[in-house]
C-alpha positions as CSV (number, residue, x, y, z in Angstrom):
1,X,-1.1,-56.2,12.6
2,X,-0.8,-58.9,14.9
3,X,-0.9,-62.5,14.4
4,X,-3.2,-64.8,16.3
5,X,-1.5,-65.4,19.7
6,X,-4.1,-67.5,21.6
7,X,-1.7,-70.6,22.5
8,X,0.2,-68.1,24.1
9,X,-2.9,-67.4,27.0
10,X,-5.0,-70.3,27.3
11,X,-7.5,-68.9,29.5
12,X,-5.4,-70.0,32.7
13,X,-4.6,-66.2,34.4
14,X,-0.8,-66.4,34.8
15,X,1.5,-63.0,34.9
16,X,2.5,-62.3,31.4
17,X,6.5,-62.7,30.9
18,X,7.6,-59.5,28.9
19,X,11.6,-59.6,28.5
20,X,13.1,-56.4,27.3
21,X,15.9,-56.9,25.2
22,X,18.5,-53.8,24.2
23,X,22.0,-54.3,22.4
24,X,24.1,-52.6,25.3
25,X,23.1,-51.4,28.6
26,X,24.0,-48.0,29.5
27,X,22.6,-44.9,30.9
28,X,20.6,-43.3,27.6
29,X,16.5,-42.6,27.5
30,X,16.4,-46.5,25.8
31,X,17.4,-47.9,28.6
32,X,15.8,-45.6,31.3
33,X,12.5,-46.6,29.1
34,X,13.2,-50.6,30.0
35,X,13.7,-50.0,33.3
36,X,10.5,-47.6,33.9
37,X,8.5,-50.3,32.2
38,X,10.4,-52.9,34.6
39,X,9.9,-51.0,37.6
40,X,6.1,-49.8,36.9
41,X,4.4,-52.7,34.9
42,X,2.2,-54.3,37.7
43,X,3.6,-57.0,39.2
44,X,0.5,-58.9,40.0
45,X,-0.1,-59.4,36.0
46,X,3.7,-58.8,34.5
47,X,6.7,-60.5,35.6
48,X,9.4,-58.7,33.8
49,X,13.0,-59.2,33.1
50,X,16.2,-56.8,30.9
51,X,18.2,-58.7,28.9
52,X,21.3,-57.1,26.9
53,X,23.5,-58.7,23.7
54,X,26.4,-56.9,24.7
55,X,28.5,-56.4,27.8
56,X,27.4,-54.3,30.9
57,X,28.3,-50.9,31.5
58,X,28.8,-48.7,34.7
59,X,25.4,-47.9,34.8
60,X,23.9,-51.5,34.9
61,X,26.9,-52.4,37.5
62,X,25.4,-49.2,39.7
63,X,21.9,-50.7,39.2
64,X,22.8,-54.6,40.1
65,X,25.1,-53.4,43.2
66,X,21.8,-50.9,44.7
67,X,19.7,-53.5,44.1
68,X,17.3,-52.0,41.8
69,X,17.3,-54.1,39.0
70,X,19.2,-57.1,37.2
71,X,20.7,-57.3,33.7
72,X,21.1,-60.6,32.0
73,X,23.8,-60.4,29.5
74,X,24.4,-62.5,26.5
75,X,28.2,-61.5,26.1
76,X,27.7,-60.7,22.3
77,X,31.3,-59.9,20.9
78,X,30.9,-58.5,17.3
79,X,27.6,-58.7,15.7
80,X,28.2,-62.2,13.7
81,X,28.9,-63.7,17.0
82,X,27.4,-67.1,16.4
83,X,27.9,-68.4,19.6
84,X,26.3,-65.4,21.4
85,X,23.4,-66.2,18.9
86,X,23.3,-69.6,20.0
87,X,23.1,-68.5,24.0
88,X,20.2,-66.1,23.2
89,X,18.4,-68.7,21.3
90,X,18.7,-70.6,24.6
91,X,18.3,-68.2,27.1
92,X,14.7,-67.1,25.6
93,X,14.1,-70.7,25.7
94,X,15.1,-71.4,28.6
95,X,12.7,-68.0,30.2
96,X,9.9,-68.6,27.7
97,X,8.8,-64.7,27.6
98,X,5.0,-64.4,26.4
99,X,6.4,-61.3,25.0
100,X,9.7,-60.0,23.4
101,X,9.7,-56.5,23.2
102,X,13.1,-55.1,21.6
103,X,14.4,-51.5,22.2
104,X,17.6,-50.7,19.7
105,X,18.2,-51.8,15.8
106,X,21.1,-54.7,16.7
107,X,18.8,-56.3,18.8
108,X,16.1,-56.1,16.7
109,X,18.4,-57.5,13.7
110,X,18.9,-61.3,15.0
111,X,16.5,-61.2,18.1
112,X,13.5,-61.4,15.8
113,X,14.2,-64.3,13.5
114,X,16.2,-65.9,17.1
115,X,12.8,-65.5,19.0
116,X,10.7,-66.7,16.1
117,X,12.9,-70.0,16.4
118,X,13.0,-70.0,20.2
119,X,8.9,-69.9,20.0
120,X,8.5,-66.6,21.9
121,X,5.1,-66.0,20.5
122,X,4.9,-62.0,20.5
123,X,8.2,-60.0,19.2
124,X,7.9,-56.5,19.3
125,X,9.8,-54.3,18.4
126,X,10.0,-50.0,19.4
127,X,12.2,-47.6,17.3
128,X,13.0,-44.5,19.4
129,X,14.4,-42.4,16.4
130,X,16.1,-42.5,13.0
131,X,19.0,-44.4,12.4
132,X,21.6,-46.1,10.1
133,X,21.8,-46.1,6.5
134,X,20.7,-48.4,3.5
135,X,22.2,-51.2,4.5
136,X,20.6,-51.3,8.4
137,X,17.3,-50.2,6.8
138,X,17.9,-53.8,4.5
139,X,18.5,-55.7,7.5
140,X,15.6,-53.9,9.3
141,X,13.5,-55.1,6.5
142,X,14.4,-58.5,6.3
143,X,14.2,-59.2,10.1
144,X,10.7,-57.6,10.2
145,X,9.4,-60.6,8.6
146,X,9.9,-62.6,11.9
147,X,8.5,-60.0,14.4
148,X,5.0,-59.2,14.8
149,X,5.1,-55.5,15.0
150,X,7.0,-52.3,15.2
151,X,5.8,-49.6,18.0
152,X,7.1,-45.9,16.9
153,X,7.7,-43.4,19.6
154,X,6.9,-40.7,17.8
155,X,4.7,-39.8,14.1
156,X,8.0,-38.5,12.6
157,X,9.5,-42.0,13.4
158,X,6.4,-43.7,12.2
159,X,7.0,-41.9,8.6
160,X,10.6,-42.5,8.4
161,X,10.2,-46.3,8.9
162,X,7.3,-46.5,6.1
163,X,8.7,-43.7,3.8
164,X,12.9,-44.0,3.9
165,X,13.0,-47.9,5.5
166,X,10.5,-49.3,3.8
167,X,8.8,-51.3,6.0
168,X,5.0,-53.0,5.6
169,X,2.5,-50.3,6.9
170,X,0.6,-52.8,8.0
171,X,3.6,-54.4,10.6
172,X,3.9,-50.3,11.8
173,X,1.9,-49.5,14.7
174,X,0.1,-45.8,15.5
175,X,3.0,-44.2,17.3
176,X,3.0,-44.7,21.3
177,X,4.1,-41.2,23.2
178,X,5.3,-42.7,26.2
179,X,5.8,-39.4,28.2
180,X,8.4,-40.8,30.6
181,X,9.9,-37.4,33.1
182,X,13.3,-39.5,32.4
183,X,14.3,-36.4,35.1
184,X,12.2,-37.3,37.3
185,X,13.2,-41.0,37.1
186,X,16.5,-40.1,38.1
């Protein structure tokens, strides 16, 4: 499924940059996912950052004030917003992630072919649960081409991406059941 990523880790032991990319930051299971995988990912081998396309909401605020965590923010408008696709472009340049890992569809839409151009070389992609209709399944299809694999949280989710989206079985991971007591995170 994945392609050859070797230039990526040449043998020098560095922490792996992972930068977890969302379309809005607010306080749903997608985004209490990033953050558990912010706060628990060992630090010693993972340096990891949040980025989101969109504007902050109270719940990112409440997270920056406390101290727990920072959001970087794009400040995408609208979702042609070419200038907002120009400052991701330079902000994954600028933080050279080793991986990309993208949690919601509008991300996944221009950050793949934006992070194929910015050379990030490992774009992932995890679909929590069904969404949109024919024309975000097209768009999910297209962008696919530029990502290097799509993580389902669930089997159900892993057959409505092959069966209703359509996308390459072999670009669709074995589901990953995360088991996350989001309750507990509170």
């Amino acid at each position: 499924m994945l392609r050859d990523h070797s230039r990526a880790f040449d043998g020098v032991r560095h922490r792996i940059r992972v930068q977890l990319l969302s379309s809005v930051f607010v306080d749903r299971g997608v985004e209490r996912i990033m953050l558990w995988l912010q706060q628990r990912l060992p630090p010693d081998r993972y340096q990891v950052r949040i980025a989101s396309l969109r504007a902050l909401a109270p719940f990112a605020d409440r997270l920056k004030a406390s101290g727990q965590s920072s959001i970087d923010v794009i400040g995408m408008r609208h979702q042609l917003d070419a200038a907002a696709l120009m400052r991701l472009y330079r902000y994954l340049r600028r933080v050279q992630p080793d991986v990309l890992h993208i949690h919601s569809l509008r991300a996944a839409i221009w950050g793949r072919p934006i992070a194929r151009l910015a050379r990030v070389p490992v774009i992932l992609y995890s679909v929590h649960n069904r969404w949109g209709g024919a024309a975000h399944h097209a768009l999910d299809r297209w962008s696919a081409a530029y990502g290097d694999g799509v993580i389902p949280f669930s089997l159900a989710v892993r057959r409505y991406l092959l069966d209703e989206v359509g996308l390459d079985p072999a670009r669709v991971a074995a589901p990953v059941y995360i088991g996350i007591d989001l309750i507990a995170e509170r």
